[in-house]
TORVO-14966 format. One line per 10 residues: number of its first residue (from 1); their letters; for each residue x negated, y, z of N, C-alpha, C. Coordinates in nm, 4 decimals, m for minus. Layout:
NUM> a> X Y Z X Y Z X Y Z ~ ...
***
This chain:
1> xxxxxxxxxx> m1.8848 m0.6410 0.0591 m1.9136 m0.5498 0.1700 m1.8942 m0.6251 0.3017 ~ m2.0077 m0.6258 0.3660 m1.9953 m0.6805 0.5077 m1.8606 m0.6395 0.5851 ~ m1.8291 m0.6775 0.7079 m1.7226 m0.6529 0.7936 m1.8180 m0.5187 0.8750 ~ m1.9000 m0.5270 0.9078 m1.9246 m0.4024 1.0002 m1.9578 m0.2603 0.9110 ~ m2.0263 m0.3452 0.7812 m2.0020 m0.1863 0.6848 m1.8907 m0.1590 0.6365 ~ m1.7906 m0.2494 0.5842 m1.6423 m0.1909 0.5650 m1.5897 m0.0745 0.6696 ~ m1.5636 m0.1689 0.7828 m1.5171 m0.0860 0.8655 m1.6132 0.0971 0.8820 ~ m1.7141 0.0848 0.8605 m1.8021 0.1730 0.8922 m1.7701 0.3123 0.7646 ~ m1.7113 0.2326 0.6601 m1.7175 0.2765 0.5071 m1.5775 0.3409 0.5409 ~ m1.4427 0.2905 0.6175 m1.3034 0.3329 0.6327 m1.2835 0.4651 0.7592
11> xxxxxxxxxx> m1.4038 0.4549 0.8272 m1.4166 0.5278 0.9513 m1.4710 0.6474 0.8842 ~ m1.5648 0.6313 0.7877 m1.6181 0.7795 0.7627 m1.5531 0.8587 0.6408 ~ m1.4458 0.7626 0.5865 m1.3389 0.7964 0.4580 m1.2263 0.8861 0.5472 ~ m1.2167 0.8359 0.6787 m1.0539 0.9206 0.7356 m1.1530 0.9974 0.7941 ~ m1.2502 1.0481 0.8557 m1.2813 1.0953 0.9204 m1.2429 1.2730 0.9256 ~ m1.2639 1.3522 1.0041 m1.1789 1.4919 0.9851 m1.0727 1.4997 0.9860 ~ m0.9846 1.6016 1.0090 m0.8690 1.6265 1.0379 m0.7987 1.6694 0.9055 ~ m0.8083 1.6383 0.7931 m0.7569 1.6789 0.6651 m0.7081 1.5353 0.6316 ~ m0.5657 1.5130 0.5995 m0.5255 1.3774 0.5004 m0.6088 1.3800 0.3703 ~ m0.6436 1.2779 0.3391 m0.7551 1.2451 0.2207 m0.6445 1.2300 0.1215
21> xxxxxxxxxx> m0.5095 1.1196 0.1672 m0.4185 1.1163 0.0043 m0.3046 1.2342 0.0387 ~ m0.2868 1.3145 0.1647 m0.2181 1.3799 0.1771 m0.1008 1.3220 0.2821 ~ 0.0104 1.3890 0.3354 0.1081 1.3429 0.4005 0.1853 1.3353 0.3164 ~ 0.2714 1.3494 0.2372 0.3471 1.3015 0.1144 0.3457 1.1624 0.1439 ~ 0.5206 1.0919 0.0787 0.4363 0.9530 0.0159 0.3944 0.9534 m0.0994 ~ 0.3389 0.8012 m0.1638 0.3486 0.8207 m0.2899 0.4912 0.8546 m0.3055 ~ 0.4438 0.8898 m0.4378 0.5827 0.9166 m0.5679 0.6893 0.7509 m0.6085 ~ 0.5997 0.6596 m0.6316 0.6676 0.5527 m0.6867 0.7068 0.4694 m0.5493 ~ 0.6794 0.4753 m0.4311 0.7508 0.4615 m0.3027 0.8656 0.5421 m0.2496 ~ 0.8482 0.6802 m0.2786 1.0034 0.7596 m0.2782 1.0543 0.7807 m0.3630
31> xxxxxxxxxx> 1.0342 0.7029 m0.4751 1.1666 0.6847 m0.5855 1.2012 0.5518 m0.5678 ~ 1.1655 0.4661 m0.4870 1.2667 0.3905 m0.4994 1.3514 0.3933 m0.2813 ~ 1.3643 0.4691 m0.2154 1.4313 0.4993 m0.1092 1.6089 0.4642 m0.1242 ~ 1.6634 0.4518 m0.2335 1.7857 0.4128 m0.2696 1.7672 0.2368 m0.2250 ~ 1.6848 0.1668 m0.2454 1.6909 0.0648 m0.2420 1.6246 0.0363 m0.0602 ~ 1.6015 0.1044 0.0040 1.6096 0.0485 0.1418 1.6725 0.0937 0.2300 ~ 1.7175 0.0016 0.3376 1.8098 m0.0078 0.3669 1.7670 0.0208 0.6134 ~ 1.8705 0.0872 0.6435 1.8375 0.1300 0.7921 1.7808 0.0344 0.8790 ~ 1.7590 0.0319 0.9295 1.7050 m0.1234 1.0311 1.6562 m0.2039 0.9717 ~ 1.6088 m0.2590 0.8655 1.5647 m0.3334 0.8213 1.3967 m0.3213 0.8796
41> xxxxxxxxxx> 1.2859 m0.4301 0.8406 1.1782 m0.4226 0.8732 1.0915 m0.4433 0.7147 ~ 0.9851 m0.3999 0.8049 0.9168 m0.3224 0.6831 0.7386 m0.2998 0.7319 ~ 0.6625 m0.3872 0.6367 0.5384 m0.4093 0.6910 0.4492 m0.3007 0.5424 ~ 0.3649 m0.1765 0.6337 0.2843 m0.0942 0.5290 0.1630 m0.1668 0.5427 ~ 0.1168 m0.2057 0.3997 m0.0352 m0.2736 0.3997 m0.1876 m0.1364 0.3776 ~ m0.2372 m0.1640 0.3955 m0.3910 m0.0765 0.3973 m0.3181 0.0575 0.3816 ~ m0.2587 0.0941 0.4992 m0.0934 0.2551 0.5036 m0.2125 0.3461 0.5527 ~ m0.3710 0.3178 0.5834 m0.4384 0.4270 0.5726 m0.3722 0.5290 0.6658 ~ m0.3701 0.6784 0.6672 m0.3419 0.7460 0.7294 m0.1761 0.7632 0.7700 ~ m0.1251 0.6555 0.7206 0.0165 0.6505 0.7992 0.1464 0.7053 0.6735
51> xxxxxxxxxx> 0.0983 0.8329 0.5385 0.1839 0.8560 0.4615 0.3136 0.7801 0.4377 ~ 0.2709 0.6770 0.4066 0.3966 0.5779 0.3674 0.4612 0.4865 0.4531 ~ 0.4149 0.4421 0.5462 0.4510 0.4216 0.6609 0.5407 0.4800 0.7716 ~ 0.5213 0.6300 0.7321 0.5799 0.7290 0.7860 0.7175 0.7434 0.7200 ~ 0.6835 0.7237 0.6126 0.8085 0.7716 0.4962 0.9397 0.6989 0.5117 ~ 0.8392 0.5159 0.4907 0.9324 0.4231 0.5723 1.0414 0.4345 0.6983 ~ 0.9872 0.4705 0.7928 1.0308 0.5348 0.9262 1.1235 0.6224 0.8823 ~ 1.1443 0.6934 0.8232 1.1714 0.8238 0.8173 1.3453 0.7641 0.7492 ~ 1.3065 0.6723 0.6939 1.4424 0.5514 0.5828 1.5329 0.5177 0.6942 ~ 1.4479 0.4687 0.8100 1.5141 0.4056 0.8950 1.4999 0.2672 0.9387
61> xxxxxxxxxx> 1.4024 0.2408 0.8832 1.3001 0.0934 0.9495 1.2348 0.0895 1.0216 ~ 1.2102 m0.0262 1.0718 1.1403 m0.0816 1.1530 0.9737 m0.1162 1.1223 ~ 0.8782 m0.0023 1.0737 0.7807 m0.0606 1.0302 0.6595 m0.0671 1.1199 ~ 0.5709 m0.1369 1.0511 0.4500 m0.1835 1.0858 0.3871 m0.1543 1.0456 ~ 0.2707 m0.0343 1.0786 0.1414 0.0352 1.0185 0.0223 m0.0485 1.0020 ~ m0.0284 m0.1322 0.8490 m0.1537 m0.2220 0.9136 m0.2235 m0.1310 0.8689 ~ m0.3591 m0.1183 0.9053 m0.4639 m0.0986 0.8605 m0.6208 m0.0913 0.9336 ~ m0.7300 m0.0612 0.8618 m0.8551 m0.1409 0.9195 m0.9194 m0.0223 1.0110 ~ m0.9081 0.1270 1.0013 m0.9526 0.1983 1.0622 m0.8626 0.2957 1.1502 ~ m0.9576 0.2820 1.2897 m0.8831 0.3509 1.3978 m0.8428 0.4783 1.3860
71> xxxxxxxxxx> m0.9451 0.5166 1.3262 m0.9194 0.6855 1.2839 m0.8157 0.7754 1.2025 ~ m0.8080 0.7100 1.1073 m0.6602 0.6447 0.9902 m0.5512 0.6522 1.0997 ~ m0.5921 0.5674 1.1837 m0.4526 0.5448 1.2360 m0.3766 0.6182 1.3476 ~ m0.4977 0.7120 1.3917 m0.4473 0.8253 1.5018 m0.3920 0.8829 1.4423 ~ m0.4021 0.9371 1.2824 m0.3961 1.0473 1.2338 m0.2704 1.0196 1.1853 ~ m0.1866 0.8314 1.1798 m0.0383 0.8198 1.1279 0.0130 0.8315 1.2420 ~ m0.0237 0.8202 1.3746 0.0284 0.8613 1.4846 0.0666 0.9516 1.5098 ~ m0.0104 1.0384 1.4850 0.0178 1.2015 1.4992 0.1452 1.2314 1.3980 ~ 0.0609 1.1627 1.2746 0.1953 1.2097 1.1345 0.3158 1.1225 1.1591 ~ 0.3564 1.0675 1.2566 0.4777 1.0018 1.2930 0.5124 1.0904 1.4196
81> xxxxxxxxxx> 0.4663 1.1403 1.5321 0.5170 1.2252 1.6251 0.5783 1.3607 1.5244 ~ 0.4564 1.4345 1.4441 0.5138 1.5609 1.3647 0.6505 1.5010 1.3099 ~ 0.6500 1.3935 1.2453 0.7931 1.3520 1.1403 0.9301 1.3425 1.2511 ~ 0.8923 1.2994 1.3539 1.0151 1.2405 1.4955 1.0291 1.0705 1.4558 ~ 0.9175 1.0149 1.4088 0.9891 0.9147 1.3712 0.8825 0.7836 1.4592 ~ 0.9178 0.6862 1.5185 0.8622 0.5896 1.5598 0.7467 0.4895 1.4693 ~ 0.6491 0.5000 1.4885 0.5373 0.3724 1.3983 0.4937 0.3085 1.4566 ~ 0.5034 0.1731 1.4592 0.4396 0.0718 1.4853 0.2916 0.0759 1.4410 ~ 0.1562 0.0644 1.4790 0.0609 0.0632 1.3943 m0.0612 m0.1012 1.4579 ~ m0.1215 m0.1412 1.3811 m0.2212 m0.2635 1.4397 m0.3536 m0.2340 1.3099
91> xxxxxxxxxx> m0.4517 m0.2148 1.3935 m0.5833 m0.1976 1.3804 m0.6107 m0.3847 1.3214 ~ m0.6245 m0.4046 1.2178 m0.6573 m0.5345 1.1204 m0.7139 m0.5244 0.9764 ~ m0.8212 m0.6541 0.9430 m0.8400 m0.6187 0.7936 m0.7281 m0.6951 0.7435 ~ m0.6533 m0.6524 0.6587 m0.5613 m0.6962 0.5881 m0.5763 m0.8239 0.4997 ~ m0.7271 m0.8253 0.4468 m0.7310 m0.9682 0.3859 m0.7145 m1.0772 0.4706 ~ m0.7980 m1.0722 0.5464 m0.7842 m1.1649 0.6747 m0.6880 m1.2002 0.8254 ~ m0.5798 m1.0583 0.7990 m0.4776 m1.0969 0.9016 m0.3864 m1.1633 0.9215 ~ m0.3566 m1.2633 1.0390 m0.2413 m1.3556 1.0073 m0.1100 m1.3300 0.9450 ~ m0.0556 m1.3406 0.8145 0.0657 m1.3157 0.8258 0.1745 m1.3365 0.8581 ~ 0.2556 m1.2937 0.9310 0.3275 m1.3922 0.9714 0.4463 m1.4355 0.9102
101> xxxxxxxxxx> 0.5399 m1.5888 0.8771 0.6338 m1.6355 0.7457 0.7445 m1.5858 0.7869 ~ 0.8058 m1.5328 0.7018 0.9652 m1.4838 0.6687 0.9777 m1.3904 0.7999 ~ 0.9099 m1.2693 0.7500 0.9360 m1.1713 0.9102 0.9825 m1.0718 0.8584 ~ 0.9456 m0.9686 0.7091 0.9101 m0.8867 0.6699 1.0869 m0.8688 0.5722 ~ 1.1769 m0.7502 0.5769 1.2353 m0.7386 0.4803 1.1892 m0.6321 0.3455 ~ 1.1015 m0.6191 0.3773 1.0375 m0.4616 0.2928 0.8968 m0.5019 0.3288 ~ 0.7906 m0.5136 0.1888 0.6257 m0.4706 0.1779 0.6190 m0.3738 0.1202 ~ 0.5455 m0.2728 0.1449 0.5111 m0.1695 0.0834 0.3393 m0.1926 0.0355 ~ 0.2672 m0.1893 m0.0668 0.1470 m0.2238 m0.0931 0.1222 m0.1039 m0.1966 ~ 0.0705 m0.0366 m0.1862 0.0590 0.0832 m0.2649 m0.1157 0.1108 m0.3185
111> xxxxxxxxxx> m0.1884 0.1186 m0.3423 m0.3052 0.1398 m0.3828 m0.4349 0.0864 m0.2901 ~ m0.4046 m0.0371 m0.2770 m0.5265 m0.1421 m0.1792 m0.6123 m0.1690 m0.2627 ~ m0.6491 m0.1084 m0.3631 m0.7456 m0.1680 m0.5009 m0.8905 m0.1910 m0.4214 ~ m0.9475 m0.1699 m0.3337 m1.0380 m0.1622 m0.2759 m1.1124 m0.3589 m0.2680 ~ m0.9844 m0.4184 m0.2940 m1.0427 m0.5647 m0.2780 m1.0297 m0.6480 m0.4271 ~ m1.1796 m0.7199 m0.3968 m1.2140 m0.8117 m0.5425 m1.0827 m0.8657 m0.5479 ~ m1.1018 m1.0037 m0.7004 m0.9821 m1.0946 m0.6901 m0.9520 m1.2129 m0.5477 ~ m1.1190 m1.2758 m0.5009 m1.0664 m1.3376 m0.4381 m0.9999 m1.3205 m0.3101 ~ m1.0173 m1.1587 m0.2448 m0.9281 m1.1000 m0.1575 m0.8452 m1.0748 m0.1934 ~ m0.7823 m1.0198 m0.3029 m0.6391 m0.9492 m0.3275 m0.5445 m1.0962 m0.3875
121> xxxxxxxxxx> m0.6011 m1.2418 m0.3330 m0.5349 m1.3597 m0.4090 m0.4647 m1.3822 m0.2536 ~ m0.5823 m1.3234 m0.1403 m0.5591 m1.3539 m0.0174 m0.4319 m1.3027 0.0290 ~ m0.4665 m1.1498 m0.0057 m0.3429 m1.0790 0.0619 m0.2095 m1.0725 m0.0453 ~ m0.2370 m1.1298 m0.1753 m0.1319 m1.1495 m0.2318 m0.0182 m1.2458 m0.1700 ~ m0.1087 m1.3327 m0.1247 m0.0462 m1.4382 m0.0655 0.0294 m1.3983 0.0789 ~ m0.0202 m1.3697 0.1295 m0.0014 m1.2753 0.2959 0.1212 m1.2582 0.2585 ~ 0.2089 m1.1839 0.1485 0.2701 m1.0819 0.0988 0.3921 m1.1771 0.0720 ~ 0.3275 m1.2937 m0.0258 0.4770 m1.3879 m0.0423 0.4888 m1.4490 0.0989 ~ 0.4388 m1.4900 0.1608 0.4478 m1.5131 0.3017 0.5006 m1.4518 0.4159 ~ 0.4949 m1.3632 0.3918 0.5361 m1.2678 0.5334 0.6884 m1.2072 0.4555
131> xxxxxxxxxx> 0.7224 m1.1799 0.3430 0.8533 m1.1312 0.3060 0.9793 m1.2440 0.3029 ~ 1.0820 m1.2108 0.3718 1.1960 m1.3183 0.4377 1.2249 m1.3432 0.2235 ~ 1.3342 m1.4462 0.2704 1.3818 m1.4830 0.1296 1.4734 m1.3332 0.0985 ~ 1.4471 m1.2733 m0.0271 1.5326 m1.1636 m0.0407 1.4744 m1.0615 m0.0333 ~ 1.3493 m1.0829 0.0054 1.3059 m0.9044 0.0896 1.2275 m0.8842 m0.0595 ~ 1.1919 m0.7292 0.0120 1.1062 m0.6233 m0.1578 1.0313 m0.6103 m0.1377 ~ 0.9651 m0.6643 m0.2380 0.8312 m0.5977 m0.2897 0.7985 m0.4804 m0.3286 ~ 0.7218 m0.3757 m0.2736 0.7214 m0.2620 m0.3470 0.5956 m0.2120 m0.4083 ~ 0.4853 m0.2360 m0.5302 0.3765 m0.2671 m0.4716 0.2965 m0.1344 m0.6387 ~ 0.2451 m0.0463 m0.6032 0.1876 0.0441 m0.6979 0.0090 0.0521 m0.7358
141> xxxxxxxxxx> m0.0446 0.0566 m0.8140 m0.1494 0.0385 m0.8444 m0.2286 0.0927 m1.0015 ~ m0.3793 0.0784 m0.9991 m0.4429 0.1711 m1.1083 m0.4512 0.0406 m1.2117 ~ m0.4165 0.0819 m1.3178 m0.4153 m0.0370 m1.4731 m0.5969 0.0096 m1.4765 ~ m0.6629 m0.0938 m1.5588 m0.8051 m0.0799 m1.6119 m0.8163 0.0586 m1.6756 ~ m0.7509 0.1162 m1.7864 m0.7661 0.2403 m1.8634 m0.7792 0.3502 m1.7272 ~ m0.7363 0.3482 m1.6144 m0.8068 0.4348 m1.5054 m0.9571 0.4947 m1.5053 ~ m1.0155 0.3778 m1.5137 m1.1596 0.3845 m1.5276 m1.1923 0.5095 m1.6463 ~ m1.1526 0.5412 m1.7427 m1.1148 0.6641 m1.8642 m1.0994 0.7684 m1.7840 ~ m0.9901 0.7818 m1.6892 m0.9527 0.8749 m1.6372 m1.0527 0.9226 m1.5200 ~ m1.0513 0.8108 m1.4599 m1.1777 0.8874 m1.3292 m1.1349 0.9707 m1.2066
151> xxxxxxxxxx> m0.9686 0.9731 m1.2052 m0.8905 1.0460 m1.0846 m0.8569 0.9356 m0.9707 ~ m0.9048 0.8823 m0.9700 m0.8991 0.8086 m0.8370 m0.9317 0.6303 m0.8406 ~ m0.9333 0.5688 m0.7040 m0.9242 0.4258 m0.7676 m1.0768 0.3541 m0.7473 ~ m1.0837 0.1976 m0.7846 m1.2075 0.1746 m0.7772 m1.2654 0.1906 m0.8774 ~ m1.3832 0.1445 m0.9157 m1.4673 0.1717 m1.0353 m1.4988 0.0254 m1.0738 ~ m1.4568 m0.0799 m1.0060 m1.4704 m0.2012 m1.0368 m1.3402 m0.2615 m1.1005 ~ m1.3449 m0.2979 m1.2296 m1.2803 m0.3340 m1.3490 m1.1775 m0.4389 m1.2754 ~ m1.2180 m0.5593 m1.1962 m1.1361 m0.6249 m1.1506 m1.0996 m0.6214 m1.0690 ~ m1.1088 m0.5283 m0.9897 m0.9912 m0.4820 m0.8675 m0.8819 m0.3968 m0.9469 ~ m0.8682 m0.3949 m1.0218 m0.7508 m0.3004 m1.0992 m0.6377 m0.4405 m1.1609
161> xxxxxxxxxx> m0.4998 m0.3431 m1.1707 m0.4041 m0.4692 m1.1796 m0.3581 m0.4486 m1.3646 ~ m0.3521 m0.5670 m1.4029 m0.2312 m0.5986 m1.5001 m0.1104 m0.6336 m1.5109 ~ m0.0616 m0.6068 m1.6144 0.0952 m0.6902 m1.6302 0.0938 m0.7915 m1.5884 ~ m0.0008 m0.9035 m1.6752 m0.0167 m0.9859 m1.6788 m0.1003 m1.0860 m1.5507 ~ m0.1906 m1.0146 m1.4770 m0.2010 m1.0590 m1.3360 m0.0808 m1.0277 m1.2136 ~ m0.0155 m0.9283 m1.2327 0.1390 m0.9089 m1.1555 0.2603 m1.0080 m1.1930 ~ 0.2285 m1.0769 m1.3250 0.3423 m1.1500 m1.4069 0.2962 m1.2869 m1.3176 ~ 0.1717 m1.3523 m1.3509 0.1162 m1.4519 m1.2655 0.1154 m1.4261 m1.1408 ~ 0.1140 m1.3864 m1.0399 0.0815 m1.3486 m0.9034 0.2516 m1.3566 m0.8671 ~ 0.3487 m1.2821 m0.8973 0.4508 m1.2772 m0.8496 0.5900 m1.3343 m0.9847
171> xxxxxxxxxx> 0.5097 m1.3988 m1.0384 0.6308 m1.4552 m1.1186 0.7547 m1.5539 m1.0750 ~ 0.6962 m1.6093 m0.9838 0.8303 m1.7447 m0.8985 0.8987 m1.6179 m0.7920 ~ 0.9238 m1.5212 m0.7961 1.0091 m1.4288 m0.7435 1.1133 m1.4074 m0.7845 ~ 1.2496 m1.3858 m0.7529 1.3833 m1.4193 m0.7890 1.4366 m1.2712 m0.9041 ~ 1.3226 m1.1856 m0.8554 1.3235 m1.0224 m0.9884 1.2339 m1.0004 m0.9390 ~ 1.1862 m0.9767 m1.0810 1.0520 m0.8727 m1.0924 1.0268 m0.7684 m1.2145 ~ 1.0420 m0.6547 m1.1378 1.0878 m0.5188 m1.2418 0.9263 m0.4690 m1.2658 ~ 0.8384 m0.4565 m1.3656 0.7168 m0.3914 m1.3735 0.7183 m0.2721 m1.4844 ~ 0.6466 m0.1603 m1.4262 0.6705 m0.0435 m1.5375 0.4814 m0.0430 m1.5084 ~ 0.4175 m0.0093 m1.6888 0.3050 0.0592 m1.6854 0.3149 0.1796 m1.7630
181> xxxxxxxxxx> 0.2625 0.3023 m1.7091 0.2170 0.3946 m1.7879 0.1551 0.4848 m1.7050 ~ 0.0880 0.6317 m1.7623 0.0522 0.6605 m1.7760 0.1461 0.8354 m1.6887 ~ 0.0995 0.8525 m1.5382 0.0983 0.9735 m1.5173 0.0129 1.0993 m1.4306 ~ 0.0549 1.2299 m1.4285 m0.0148 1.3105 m1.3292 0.0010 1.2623 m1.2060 ~ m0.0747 1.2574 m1.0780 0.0111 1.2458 m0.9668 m0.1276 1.3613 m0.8899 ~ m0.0391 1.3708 m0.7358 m0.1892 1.5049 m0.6909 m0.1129 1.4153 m0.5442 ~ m0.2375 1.3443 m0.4565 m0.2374 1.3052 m0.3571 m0.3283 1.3579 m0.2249 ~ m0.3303 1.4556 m0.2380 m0.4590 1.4545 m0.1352 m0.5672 1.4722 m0.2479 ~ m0.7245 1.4944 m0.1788 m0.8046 1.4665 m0.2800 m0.8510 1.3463 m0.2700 ~ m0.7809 1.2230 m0.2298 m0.8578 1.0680 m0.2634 m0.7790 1.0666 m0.4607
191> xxxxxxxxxx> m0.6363 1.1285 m0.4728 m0.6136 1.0759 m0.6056 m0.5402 1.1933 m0.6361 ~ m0.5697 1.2425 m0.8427 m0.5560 1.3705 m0.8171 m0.5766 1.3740 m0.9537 ~ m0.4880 1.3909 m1.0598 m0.4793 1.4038 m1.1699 m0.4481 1.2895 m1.3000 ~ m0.4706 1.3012 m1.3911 m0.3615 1.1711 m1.5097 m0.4401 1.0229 m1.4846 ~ m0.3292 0.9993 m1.4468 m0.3287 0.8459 m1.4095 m0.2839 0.7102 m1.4534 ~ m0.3588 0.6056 m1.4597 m0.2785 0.5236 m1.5282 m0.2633 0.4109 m1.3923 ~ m0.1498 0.4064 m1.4587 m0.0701 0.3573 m1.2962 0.0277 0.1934 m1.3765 ~ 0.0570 0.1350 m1.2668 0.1438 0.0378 m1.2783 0.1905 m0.0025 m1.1261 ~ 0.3433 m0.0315 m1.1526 0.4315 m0.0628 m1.0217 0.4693 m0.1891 m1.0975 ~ 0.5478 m0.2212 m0.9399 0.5922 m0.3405 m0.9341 0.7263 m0.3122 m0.8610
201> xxxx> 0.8650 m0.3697 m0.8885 0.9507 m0.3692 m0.7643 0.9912 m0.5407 m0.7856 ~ 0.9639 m0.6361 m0.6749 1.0174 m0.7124 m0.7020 1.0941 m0.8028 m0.5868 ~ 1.1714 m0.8644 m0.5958 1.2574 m0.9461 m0.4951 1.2134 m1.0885 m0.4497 ~ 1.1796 m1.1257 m0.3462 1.1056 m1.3004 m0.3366 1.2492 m1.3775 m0.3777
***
């Protein structure tokens, strides 16, 4: 997808005043809230309408809203004034934004499936890069058997994650906790019924 139709494709996805995944965060981002910590910093990747980003905030970090559409991002603006909570936000495509090294104590990467392999090798990388030594990974996503299901997600086979591409991708990480299975979740109507899901929590 070109750069001017992407963007064109993210502008008419937020568009309207209705959250598409909902204001909620995810589920597998507020189950793990035990593990972050007040002040710390904390970079949300493709945070879309601000949900998790917000949530972040809400912990007591310092985060950073990325994402590619402006519209998206009024609307985490707004959903950060309603919450009382401060967001940082920057209008960027995420494959291509500088990251910057050892800044980040907290990534949040939650359902960016939207990019082939050789983008998601990009921003994989972004990810070991920008998280200080120590910091978390927090990173959730659709397994292939999705495609069965049809509740959300891409429809392209290799934008979807494995064990075994999460095992390679983040294996020189000091822990790496991965759960796959299989649940309901109701997000908004972008995702919205049995899901096959896989997380990641892991430590650089």
């Amino acid at each position: 997808m070109a750069n001017n139709d992407a963007y064109e494709h993210w502008q008419q996805r937020f568009a309207g005043d209705e959250y598409r995944f909902g204001t909620a965060p995810n589920a597998f981002l507020k189950a793990q809230a035990s593990l972050l910590s007040k002040g710390k910093t904390a970079l949300a990747i493709a945070d879309g309408e601000g949900r998790n980003g917000v949530f972040l905030a809400e912990q007591g970090l310092d985060v950073l809203s990325l994402d590619f559409s402006p519209l998206a991002q009024d609307k985490a603006r707004k959903l950060a004034a309603a919450r009382g909570v401060t967001l940082r936000v920057e209008q960027a495509d995420v494959v291509n934004w500088d990251y910057p090294a050892a800044v980040y104590d907290v990534v949040a990467a939650i359902f960016f499936q939207f990019a082939a392999p050789p983008e998601r090798d990009r921003i994989f990388a972004g990810i070991k890069k920008t998280l200080k030594p120590g910091g978390l990974l927090l990173l959730e996503g659709y397994r292939p058997e999705q495609l069965e299901y049809k509740t959300g997600g891409p429809s392209q086979a290799d934008n979807l994650y494995t064990r075994a591409l999460l095992e390679r991708s983040f294996g020189d990480f000091t822990s790496v906790d991965i759960r796959a299975y299989d649940a309901e979740i109701y997000e908004g109507a972008g995702h919205g019924g049995m899901s096959a899901l896989i997380d990641l929590v892991a430590t650089k």
